[in-house]
VEXMARTI-48654 format. One line per 10 residues: number of its first residue (from 1); their letters; for each residue x, y, z of C-alpha. Coordinates in Angstrom, 2 decimals, m for minus. Layout:
N
NUM> A> X,Y,Z; ...
END
This chain:
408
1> XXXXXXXXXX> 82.09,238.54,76.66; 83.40,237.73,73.29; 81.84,238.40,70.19; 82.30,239.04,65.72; 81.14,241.55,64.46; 81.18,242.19,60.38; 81.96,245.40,59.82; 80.65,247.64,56.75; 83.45,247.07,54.19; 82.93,242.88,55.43
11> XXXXXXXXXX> 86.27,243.32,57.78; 85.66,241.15,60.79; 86.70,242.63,64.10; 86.93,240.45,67.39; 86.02,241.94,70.26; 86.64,240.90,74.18; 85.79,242.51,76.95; 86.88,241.11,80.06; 86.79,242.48,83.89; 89.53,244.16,83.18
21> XXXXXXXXXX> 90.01,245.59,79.84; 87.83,245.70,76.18; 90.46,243.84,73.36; 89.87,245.10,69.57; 91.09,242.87,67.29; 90.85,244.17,63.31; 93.08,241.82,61.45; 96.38,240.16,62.94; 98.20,243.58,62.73; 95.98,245.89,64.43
31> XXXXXXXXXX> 94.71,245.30,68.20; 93.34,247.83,70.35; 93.42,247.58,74.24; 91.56,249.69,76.10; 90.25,249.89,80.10; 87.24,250.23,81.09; 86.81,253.79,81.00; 87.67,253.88,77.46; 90.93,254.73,78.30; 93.61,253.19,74.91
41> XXXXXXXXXX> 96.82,251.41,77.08; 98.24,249.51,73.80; 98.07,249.67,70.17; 99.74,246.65,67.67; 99.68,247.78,64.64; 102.09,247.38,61.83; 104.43,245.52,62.94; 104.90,248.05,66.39; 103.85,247.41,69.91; 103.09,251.17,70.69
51> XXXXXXXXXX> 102.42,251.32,74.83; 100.55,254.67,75.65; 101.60,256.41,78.86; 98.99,258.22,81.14; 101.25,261.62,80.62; 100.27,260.88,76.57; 103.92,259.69,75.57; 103.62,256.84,73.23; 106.71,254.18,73.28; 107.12,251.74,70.35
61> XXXXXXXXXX> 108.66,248.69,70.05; 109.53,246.30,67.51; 112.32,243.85,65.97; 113.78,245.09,63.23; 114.60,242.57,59.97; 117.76,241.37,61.77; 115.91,240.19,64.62; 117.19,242.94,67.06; 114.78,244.73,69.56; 114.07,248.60,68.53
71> XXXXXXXXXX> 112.17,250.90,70.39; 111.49,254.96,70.34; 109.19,257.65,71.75; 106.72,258.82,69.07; 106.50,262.58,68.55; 103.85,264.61,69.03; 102.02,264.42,65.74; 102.54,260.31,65.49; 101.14,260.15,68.71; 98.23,262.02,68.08
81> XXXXXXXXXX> 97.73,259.93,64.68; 97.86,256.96,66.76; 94.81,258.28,68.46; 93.03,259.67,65.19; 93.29,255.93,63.49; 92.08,254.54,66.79; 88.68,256.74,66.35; 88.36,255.72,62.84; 88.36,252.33,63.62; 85.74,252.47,66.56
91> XXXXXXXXXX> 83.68,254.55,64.82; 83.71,251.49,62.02; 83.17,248.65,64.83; 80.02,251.05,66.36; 78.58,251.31,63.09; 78.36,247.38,63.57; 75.89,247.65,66.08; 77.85,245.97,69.13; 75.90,244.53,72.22; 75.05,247.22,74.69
101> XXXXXXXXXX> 77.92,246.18,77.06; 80.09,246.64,73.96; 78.20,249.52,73.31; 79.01,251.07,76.60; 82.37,251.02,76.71; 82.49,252.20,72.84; 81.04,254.92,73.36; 83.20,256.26,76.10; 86.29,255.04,74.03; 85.16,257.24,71.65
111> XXXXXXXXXX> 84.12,259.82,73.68; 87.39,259.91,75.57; 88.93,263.42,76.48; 92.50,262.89,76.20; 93.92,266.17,76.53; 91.58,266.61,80.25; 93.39,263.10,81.07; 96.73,264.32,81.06; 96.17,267.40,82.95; 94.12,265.29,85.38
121> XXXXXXXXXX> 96.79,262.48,85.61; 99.96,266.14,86.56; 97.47,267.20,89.16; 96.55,263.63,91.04; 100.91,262.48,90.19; 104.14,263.85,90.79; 106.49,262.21,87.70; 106.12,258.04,88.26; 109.73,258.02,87.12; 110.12,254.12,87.72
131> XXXXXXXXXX> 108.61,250.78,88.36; 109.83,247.29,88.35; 108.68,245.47,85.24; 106.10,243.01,87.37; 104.10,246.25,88.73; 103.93,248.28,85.52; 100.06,247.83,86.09; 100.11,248.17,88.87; 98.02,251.40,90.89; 100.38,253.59,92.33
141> XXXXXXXXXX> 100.28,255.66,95.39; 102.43,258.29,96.24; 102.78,258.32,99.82; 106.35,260.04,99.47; 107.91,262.14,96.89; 111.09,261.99,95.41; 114.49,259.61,97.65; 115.34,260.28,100.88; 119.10,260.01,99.20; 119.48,261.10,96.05
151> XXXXXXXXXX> 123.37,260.25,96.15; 123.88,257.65,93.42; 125.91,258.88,90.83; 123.93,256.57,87.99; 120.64,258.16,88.98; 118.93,261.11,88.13; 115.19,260.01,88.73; 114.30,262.07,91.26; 116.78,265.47,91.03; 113.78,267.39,90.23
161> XXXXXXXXXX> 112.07,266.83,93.56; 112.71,267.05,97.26; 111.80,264.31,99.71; 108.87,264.14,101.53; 106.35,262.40,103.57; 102.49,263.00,103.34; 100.27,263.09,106.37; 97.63,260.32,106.72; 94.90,262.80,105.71; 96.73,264.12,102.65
171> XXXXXXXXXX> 97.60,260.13,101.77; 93.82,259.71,102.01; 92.92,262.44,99.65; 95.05,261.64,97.20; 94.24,257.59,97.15; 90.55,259.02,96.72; 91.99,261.20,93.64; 93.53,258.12,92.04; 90.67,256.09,92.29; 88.85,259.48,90.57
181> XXXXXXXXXX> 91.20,259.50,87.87; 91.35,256.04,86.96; 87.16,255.44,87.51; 86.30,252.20,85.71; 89.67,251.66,84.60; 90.71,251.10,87.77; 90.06,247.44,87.38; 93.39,246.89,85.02; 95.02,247.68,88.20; 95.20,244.75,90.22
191> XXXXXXXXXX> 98.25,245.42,92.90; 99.11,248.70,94.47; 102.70,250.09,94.20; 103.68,252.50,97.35; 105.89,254.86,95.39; 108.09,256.65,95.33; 111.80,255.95,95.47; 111.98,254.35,99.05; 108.40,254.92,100.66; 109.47,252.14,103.14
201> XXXXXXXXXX> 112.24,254.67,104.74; 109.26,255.91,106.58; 109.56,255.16,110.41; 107.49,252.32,111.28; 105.21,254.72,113.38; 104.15,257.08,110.78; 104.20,254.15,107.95; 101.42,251.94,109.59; 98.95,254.97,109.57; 99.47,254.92,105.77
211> XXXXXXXXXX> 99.01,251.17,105.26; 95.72,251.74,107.41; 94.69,254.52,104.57; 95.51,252.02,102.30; 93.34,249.35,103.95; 90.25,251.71,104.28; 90.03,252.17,100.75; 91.12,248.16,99.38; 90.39,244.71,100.13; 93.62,242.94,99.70
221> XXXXXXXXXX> 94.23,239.66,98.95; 95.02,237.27,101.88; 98.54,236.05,102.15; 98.50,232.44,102.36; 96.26,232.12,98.95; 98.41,230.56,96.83; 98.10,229.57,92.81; 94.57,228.61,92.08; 93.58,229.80,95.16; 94.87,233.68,94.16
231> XXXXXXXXXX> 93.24,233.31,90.97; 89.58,232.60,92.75; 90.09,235.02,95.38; 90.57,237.95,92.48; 87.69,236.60,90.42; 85.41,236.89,93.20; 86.65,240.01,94.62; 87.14,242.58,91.02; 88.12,245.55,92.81; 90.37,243.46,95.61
241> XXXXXXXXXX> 93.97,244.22,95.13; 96.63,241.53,95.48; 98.86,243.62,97.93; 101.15,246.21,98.35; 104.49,246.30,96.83; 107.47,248.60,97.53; 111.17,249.83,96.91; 113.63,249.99,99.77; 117.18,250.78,99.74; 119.40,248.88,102.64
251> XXXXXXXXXX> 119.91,252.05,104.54; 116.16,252.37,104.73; 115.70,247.98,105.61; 118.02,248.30,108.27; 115.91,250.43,110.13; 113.25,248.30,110.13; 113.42,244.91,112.00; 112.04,241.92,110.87; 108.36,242.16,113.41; 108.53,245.97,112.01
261> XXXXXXXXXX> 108.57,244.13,108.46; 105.89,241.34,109.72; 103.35,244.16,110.85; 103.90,245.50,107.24; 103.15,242.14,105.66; 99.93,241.58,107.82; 98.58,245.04,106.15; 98.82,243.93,102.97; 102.91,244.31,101.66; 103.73,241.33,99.69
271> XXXXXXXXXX> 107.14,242.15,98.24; 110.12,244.65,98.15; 112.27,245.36,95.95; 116.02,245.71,96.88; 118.51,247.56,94.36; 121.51,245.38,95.15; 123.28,246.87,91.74; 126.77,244.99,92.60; 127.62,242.71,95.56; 131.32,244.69,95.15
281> XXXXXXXXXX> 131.89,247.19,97.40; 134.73,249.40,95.62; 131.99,249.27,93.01; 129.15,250.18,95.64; 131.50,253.18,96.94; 132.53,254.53,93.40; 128.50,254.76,92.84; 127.52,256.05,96.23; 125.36,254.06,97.14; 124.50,254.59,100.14
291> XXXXXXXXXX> 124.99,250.96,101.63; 127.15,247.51,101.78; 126.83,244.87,100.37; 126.22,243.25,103.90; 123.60,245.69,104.57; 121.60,244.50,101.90; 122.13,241.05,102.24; 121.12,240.84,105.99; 118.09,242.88,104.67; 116.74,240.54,102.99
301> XXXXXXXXXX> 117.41,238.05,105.85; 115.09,239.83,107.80; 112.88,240.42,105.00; 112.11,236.70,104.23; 112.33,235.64,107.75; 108.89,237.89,108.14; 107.58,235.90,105.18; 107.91,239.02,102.39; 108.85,237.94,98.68; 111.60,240.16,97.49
311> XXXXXXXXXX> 112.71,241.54,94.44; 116.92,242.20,94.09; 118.04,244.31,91.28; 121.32,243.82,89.99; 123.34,246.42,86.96; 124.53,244.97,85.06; 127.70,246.47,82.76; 127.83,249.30,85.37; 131.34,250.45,86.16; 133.03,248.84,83.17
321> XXXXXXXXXX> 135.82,246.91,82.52; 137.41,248.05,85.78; 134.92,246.61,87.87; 133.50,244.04,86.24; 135.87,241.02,87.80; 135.09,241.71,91.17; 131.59,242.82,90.23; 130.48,239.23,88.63; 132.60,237.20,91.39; 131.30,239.42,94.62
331> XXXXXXXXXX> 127.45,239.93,93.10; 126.97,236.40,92.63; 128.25,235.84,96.16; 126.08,238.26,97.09; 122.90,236.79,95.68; 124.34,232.83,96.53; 124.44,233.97,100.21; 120.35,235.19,100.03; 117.61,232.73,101.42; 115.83,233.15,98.01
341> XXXXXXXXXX> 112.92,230.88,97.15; 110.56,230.60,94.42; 108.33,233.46,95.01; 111.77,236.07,94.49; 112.99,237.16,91.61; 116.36,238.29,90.62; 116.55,241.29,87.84; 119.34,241.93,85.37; 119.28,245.21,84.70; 121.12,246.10,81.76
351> XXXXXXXXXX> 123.43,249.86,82.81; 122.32,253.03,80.86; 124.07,256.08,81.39; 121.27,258.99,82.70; 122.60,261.60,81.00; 121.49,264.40,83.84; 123.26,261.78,86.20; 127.06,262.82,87.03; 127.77,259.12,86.17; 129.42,259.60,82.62
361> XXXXXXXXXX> 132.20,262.86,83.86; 132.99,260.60,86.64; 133.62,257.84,84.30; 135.14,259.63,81.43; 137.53,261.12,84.48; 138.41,257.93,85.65; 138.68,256.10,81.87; 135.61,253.80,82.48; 134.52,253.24,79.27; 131.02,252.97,78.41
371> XXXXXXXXXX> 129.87,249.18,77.96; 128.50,248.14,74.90; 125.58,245.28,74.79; 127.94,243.11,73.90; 130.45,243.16,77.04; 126.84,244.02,79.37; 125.52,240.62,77.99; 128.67,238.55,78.42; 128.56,240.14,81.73; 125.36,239.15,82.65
381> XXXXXXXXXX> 125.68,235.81,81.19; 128.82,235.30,83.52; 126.79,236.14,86.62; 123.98,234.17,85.92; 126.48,230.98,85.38; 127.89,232.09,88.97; 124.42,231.54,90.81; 124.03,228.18,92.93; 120.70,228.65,93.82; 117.93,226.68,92.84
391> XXXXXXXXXX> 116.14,227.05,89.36; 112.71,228.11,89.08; 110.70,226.77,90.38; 112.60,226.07,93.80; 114.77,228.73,93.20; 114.08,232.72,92.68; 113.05,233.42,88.92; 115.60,235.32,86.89; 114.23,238.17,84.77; 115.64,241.09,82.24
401> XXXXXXXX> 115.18,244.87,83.49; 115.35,247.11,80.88; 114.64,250.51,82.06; 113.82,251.70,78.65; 110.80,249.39,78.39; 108.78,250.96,81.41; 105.59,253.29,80.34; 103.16,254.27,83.25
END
């Protein structure tokens, strides 16, 4: 539904509300999005994308007058004007006497208990401290908490958990929470994200049970829909999800062989994401990590060979100048030497220093100097020359990863 309405003052505000979301439009520099429960996910206005975070943190972003991209975490009292404004405004596009489907969805907006949301979001969540930037909308389920590892120097994500694995029955529970918490605004959510860190670690025996949980409570998607085809299939199915999509590390792939990985794609996995980081292994022992090179690679082997699409992240700017020959020579190699198609996609993920990470001591003790955007793009630019495989569309898509960027 799409629809004008004149407002009092003879301001015209667009309004769209489709399966998924209600669209406010009040001018060309002020848009509201909202779910379906009422729920604000994004605000444009002046100038600022502003993204609003289920835990009520508020990100900005913008380009400044140069043309460079800016971006900060409102405070407190910004964020709460954000929300103020926001009820201002609906209460002007009510007065406008919007159609009763309008109506509906108005009136929770404006009814919308923010500060019950948050608490509600802590007790269904642990911290969703990451996603890759294709499943930021997506619905996530925490069938394990924290990493199994938690040995990478760069990484402080998960530090302020220990690792664990629910039971089917406490899986259950809590997929029946999330579906509470999200109600109507479920239907943004069109993919399901197994979180957290490297959910796929979980042996194959006690990992199917979980995929069954999942499949009790979703229609997913069938695999062989492709294009048009996908686009029909979610139309006629508003609450069907288009799969299940993961994080492993290689550790966790090579204990899984590639039937283990085929009886995960038959219950609804689509694609996993790989952090590669560097195909050079002084660079993959200085951080840790707590695999080869090889390892990886022959994951993905067996991933694609059981018909999965896969994500590989690559850091880029990590280790420095004293890595960075060997890491644009080997991590090209690395990524030349995968059986990537169309349906992958390779992610450049620009390096930032976690400060509660022991990355920077170990670098300031070894004189690894921070990169600067500068030598991370010339970096990046150099591995991306190095690639033979095909282009999109033949070839895996290649995409930014800016950690900075990701809101849940």
């Amino acid at each position: 539904m799409q629809i004008d309405l004149t407002l009092a003052d003879d301001a015209i505000a667009h309004l769209r509300l489709s399966a998924a979301a209600l669209t406010i439009s009040l001018g060309p520099d002020l848009v509201y999005t909202l779910d379906r429960s009422g729920r604000v996910i994004g605000v444009f206005a002046d100038g600022r994308n502003l993204r609003r975070g289920l835990d009520g943190r508020v990100l900005a972003r913008w380009r400044d007058d140069t043309g460079v991209r800016r971006r900060e975490w409102l405070g407190a009292e910004e964020s709460e004007g954000v929300l103020r404004r926001m009820g201002e405004d609906l209460t002007r596009v009510m007065a406008a006497n919007p159609p009763p489907a309008l109506a509906s969805t108005l009136t929770s907006a404006l009814a919308f208990d923010y500060a019950a949301d948050i608490a509600r979001f802590h007790q269904v969540y642990r911290p969703v401290s990451i996603l890759p930037p294709d499943q930021y909308q997506a619905l996530v389920m925490q069938a394990t908490e924290g990493c199994s590892f938690n040995t990478c120097t760069f990484c402080a994500l998960y530090r302020d958990r220990a690792f664990r694995i629910k039971q089917p029955d406490e899986f259950a529970k809590h997929i029946a929470a999330v579906q509470a918490f999200f109600g109507a605004g479920i239907s943004m959510r069109r993919s399901i994200f197994l979180a957290d860190a490297n959910a796929l670690i979980v042996p194959q025996a006690r990992l199917l049970p979980l995929f069954d949980c999942l499949a009790a409570a979703f229609a997913f998607m069938p695999a062989e829909l492709a294009g048009r085809e996908q686009a029909q299939w979610l139309r006629a199915h508003p609450a069907g999800m288009s799969g299940v999509f993961a994080f492993v590390d290689g550790l966790s792939a090579e204990r899984k062989s590639e039937q283990d990985f085929a009886e995960l794609r038959e219950r609804g996995l689509r694609r996993v994401y790989i952090g590669l980081e560097s195909g050079h292994e002084p660079l993959l022992e200085w951080l840790r990590k707590p695999c080869s090179a090889a390892d990886m690679i022959e994951a993905v082997v067996r991933m694609k060979e059981a018909g999965l699409q896969v994500g590989v992240i690559v850091m880029v700017g990590v280790g420095g100048q004293r890595f960075s020959a060997g890491h644009i020579a080997d991590t090209a190699a690395a990524l030349n030497s995968m059986p990537l198609t169309g349906d992958d996609i390779i992610y450049f993920s620009p390096f930032q220093p976690d400060p509660d990470s022991p990355y920077e001591d170990l670098a300031a003790a070894a004189d690894i100097v921070p990169p600067t955007p500068e030598f991370t793009r010339k970096q990046e630019r150099a591995m991306r020359a190095s690639i033979t495989l095909p282009p999109p569309l033949a070839g895996p898509k290649r995409v930014p990863y800016n950690l900075a960027d990701f809101v849940y």
